[in-house]
C-alpha positions in Angstrom: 118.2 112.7 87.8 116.6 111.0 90.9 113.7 113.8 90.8 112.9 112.6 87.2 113.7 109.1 87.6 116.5 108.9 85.5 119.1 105.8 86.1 121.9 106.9 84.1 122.7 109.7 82.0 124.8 110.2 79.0 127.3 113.3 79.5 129.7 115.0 77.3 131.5 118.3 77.0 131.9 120.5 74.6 133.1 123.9 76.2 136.9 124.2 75.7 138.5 124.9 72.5 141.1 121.9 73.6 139.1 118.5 73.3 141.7 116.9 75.4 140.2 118.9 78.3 136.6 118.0 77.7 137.3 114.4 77.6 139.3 114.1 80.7 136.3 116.0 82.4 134.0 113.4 81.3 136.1 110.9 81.9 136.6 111.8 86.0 132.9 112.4 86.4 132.2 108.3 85.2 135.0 107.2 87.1 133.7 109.1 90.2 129.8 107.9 89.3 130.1 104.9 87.1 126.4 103.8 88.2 124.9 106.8 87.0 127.1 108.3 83.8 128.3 107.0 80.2 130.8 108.9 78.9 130.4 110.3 75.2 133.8 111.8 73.6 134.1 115.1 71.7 136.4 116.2 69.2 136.7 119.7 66.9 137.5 119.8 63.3 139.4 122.9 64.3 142.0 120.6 65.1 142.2 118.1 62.7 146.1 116.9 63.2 145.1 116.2 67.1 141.5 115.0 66.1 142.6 111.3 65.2 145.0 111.0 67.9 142.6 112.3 70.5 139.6 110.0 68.9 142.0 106.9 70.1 142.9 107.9 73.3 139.0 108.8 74.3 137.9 105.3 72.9 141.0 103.1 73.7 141.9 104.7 77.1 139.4 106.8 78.7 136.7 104.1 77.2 133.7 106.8 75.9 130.9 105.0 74.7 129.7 107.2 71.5 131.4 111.0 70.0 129.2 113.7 70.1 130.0 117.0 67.6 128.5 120.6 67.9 129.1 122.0 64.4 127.8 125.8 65.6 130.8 125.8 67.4 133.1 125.3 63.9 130.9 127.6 62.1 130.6 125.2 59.4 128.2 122.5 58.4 128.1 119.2 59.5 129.1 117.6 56.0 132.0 120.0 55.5 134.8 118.1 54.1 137.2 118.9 57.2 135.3 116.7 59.3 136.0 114.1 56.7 138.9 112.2 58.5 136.9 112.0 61.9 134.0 110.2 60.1 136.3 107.5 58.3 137.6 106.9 61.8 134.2 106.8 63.3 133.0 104.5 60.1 136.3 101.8 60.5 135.2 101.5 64.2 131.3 101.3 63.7 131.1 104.1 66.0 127.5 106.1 67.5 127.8 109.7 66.8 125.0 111.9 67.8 125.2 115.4 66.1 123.2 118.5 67.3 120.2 118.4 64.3 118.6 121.9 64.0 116.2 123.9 61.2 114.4 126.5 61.1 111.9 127.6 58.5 113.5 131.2 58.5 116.6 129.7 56.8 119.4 131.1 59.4 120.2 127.8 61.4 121.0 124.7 58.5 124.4 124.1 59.9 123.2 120.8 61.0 120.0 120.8 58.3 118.2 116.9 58.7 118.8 116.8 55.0 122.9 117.3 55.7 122.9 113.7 56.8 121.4 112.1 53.9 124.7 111.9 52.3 126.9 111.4 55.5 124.2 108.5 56.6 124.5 106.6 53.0 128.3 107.4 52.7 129.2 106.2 56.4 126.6 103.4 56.6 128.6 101.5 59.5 127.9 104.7 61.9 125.0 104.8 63.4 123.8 108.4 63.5 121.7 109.9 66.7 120.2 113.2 65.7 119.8 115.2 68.6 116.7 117.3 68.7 115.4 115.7 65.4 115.0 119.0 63.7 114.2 121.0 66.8 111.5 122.5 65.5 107.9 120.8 63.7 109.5 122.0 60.6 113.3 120.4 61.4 111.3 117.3 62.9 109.1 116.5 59.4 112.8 117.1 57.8 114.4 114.2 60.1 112.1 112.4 60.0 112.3 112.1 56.2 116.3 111.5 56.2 116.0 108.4 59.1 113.4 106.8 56.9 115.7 106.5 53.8 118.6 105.6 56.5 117.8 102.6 59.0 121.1 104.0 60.5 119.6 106.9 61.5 118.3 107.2 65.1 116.0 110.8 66.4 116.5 111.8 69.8 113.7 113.7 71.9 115.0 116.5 73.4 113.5 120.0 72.2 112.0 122.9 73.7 110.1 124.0 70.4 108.0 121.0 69.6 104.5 120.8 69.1 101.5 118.4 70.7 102.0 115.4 69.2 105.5 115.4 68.5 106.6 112.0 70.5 103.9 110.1 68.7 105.1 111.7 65.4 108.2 110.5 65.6 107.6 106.7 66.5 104.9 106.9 63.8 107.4 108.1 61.4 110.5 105.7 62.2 109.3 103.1 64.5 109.9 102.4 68.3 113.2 101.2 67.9 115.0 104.6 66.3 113.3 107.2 68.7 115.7 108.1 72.0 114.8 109.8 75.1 117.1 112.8 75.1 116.6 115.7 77.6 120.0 117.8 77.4 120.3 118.5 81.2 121.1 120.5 82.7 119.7 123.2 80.3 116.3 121.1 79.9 114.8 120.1 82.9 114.9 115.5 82.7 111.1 115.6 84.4 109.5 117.7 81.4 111.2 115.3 79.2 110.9 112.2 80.7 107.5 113.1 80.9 106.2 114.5 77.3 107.4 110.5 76.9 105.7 109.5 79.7 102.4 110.7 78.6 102.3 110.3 75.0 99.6 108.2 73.4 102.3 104.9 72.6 102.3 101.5 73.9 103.6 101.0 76.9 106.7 99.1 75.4 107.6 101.6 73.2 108.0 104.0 76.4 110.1 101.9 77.8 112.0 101.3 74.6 112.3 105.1 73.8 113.4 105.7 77.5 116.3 103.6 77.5 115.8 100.0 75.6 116.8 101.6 72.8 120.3 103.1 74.0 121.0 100.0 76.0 121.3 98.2 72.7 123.1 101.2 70.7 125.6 101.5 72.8 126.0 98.0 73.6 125.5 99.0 77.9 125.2 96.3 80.7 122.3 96.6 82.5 
């Protein structure tokens, strides 16, 4: 983070089967580093009697800031009706959710298809939706950029290791500076390569700065 100048990062986990334990991670590495982690909740579908319950504690108690969900680890699409309950919850508190956003043009990775949050976005308009990846590939990034454009409560996030020249400029010419997030999903990223495909992309210099965290800062409603 220092290396790559970043300030403070936005961590979750997503590792153990029993959310409970991924929270309580998160939650002890902000208390131990407030200055330099945001804590983002996590909950599985697997578990949807605990879901609810577990939601409340990581917002109410353990004060996470957003709720990320993996759907390749439920082996079921993002819209699946069993993840139902956890939106309504999310949509009642006008929670951030960022979701993993991945397509391929071979057809094997739609789980979380851009075009799966067309109805969720329109259906669950008081969530604001971060797509993380946008797409991860130029053919997923063309596809999110379509669904945020008919959604103004649709944010794309950065992070990708299969994007073409171009792609930074694509998606604030496609959405605007004000939905495009700097994400670089360290530690399996490295933050300087992604801090700097922003850095030297041909935008204004106030859309860097909004991409790289003006934009989050207001999302998530942080102090600065």
């Amino acid at each position: 983070m220092d290396a790559a100048g970043v300030d403070r990062a936005c961590i979750n986990c997503i590792f153990f089967g029993d959310h409970r334990i991924c929270n309580d991670r998160v939650a002890r590495f902000v208390s131990e580093y407030p200055d330099r982690f945001i804590g983002a909740a996590f909950v599985t579908p697997h578990y949807p009697e605990e879901a609810i319950q577990e939601l409340e504690r990581a917002f109410d108690v353990l004060q996470m800031k957003f709720l990320k969900l993996y759907a390749p680890y439920f082996y079921l699409p993002i819209d699946d009706p069993a993840y139902m309950p956890i939106f309504e919850w999310a949509n009642d508190r006008g929670v951030v959710i960022m979701s993993h956003c991945s397509f391929d043009l071979e057809g094997g990775d739609t789980l979380t298809a851009p075009w799966r949050f067309d109805d969720l976005a329109e259906r669950f308009s008081n969530i604001q939706w971060v797509l993380a990846h946008s797409g991860f590939s130029p053919a997923g990034e063309v596809r999110a950029i379509q669904v945020a454009r008919a959604h103004p409560n649709i944010f794309l996030e950065t992070a990708t290791s299969r994007d073409a020249h171009g792609t930074i400029e694509h998606l604030v010419e496609g959405v605007g500076e004000d939905r495009v997030l700097y994400g670089s999903d360290m530690p399996i990223f490295d933050a300087r390569q992604q801090v700097g495909r922003i850095v030297t992309s041909q935008i204004s210099e106030e859309a860097k700065r909004k991409i790289l965290g003006l934009n989050a800062i207001k999302l998530l409603g942080l102090e600065t």
